[in-house]
N, C-alpha and C positions, 0 to 999 in steps of 0.2 A: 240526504239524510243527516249527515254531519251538520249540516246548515241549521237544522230543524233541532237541535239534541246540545248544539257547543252551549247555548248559554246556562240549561239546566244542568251541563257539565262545569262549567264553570262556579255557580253556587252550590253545587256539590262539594268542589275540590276547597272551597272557602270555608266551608263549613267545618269540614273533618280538619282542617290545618287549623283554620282560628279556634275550634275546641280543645283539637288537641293542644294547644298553646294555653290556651286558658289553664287547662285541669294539669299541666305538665307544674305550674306557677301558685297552684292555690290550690289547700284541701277543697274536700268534696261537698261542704254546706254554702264557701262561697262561692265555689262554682256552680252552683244550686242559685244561687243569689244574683248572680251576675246572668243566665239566662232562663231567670224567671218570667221572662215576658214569653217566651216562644207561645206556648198556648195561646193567648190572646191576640198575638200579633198575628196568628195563622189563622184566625176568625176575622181579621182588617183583612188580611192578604186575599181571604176564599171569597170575601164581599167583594170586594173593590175590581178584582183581576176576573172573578166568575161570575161573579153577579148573584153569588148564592146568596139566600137570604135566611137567615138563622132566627131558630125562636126564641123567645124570651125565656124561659124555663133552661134552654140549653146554654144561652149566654150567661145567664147566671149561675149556673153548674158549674160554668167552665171557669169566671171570675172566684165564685167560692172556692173550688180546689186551689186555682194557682194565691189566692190571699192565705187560706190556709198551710201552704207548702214554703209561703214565703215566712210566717210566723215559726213553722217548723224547724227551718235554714237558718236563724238566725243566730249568733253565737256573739258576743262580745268579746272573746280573747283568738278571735280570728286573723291568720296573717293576713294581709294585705297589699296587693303590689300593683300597680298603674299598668303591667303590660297584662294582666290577668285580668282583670277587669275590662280593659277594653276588649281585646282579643274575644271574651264572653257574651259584651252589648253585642257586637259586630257577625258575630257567631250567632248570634240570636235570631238575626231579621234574615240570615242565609236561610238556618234553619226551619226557620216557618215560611221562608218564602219556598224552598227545595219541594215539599209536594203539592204544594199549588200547581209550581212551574211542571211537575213532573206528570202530573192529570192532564195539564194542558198542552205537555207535549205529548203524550199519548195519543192524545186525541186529534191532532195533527199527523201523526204518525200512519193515523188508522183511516185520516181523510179521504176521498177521492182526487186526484190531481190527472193532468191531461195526458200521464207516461203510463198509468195503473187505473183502476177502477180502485171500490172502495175493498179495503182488506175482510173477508168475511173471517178470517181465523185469528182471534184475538190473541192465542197463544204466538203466534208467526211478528206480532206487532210487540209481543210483550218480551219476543227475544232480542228484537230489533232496536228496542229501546235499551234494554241491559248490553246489548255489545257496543254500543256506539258510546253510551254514556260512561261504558268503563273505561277504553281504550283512549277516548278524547283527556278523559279524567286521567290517566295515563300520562297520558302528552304533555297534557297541563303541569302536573307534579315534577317532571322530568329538570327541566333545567331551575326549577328553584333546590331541590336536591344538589343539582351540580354547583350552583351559585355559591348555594348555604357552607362549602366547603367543610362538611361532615364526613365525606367519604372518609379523607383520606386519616382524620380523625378518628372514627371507629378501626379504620385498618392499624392504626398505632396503638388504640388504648382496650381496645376489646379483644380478650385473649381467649375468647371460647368460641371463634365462627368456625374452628373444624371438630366443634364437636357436634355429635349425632344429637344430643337434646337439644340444642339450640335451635337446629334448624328442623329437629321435629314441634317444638314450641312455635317456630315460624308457620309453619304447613297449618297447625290446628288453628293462631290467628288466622292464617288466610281464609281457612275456610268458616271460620266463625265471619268475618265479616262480610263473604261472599253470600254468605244464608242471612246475615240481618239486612245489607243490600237487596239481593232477593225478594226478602221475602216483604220490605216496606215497601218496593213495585207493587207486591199483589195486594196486601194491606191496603194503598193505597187505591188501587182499583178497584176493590171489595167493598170499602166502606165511604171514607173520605181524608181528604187533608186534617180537618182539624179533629178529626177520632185516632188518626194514626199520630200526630202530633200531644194529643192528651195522654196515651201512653205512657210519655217521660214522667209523669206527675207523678203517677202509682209506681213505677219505678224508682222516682228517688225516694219517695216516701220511706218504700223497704229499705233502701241501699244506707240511705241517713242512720238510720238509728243501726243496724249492722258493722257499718264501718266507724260506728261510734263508741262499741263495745254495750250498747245500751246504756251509756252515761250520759244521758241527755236533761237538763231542766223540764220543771215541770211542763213550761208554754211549749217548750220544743213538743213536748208528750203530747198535750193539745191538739196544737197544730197540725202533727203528724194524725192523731184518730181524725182529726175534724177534712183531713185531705183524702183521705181511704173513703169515709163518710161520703163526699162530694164526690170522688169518684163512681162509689155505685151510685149517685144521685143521678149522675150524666150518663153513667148505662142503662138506666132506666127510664130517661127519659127520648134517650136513642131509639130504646127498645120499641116506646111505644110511638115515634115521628114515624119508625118504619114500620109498621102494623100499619097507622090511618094511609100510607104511601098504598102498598099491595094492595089494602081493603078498596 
């Protein structure tokens, strides 16, 4: 099982580390900017790796929002720093490559092999994928932690680890990411790669102008309706691929 699960543990662990580097180094329109491709690149990755073949109404959907989100992001008195930006591109192709890879470990998961027959109980597979992909991801983080020489850093300069908030602030992280983990497995399984991926879009659209205080130029304004706009475009046209799919 480890066998079958290390490398979508692997661009998992890449993804959350070079994000988190990115957005730790650069406000949130350039880090908007620097993985403006994710959407698009998870529509090359679902071709190419699954052989999905995407329709034209939806590929243009998906191009409209992300050119829209890019006009949105844009700012001219933006800081700018060479490890944020790559950290971002590089973050980018983990990210849209992580539920491709993660469909298609599933589906390996749940295969027949000559030790099992095939799994009839997909919840039994979908836990099997969440323990392995955590624990290896685990492993993985383990000695670049030790490497990065942070420990002994926070044990000198951080003067609130025996307090009660802190490490109740830790426990609600944990479990906030243990539910957006969670829950992009079943997202993923529900719908597809590049729908669980187009989520970021209408996400940052709100988050943009929110943690901008509403102080944004006109274009940014634009851009921002015209990416909301292209979003219901691409639920609507989701809506209707799966109706002609059942019919």
């Amino acid at each position: 099982m480890a066998r079958k699960t290390i490398l979508l543990a692997i661009v998992y662990v890449l993804k959350i580390h070079l994000s988190t580097i990115s957005y730790a180094h650069s406000e949130l329109p350039m880090y908007v900017l620097t993985r403006i491709g994710i959407v698009p690149l998870t529509a090359l990755a679902d071709s190419l790796l699954k052989g999905t073949r995407h329709s034209i109404p939806l590929l243009s959907a998906t191009l409209s929002a992300t050119l829209n989100l890019l006009v949105g992001s844009c700012r001219s008195n933006i800081r700018v720093t060479w490890d944020s930006v790559l950290a971002g591109v590089i973050s980018s192709f983990c990210a849209a490559l992580f539920p491709v890879l993660l469909y298609s470990t599933y589906q390996n998961l749940s295969a027949p092999s000559p030790e099992r027959a095939r799994d009839p109980t997909s919840s039994r597979t979908t836990y099997t994928l969440l323990h392995h992909v955590s624990l290896l991801s685990i492993i993985i983080s383990l000695p670049f932690v030790l490497i990065s020489g942070e420990l002994p850093n926070i044990a000198r300069n951080i003067y609130f680890l025996d307090r009660p908030w802190h490490w109740f602030m830790m426990l609600c992280g944990s479990l906030g990411t243990f539910c957006v983990f969670t829950s992009t497995v079943l997202l993923v399984l529900a719908t597809s790669p590049l729908t669980t991926n187009f989520l970021t879009i209408p996400a940052y659209a709100f988050l943009i102008p929110v943690l901008a205080k509403f102080r944004m130029p006109m274009y940014s304004w634009v851009g921002i309706a015209l990416a909301f706009a292209s979003s219901g475009w691409f639920v609507w046209v989701r809506r209707r691929e799966s109706r002609k799919v059942r019919a």
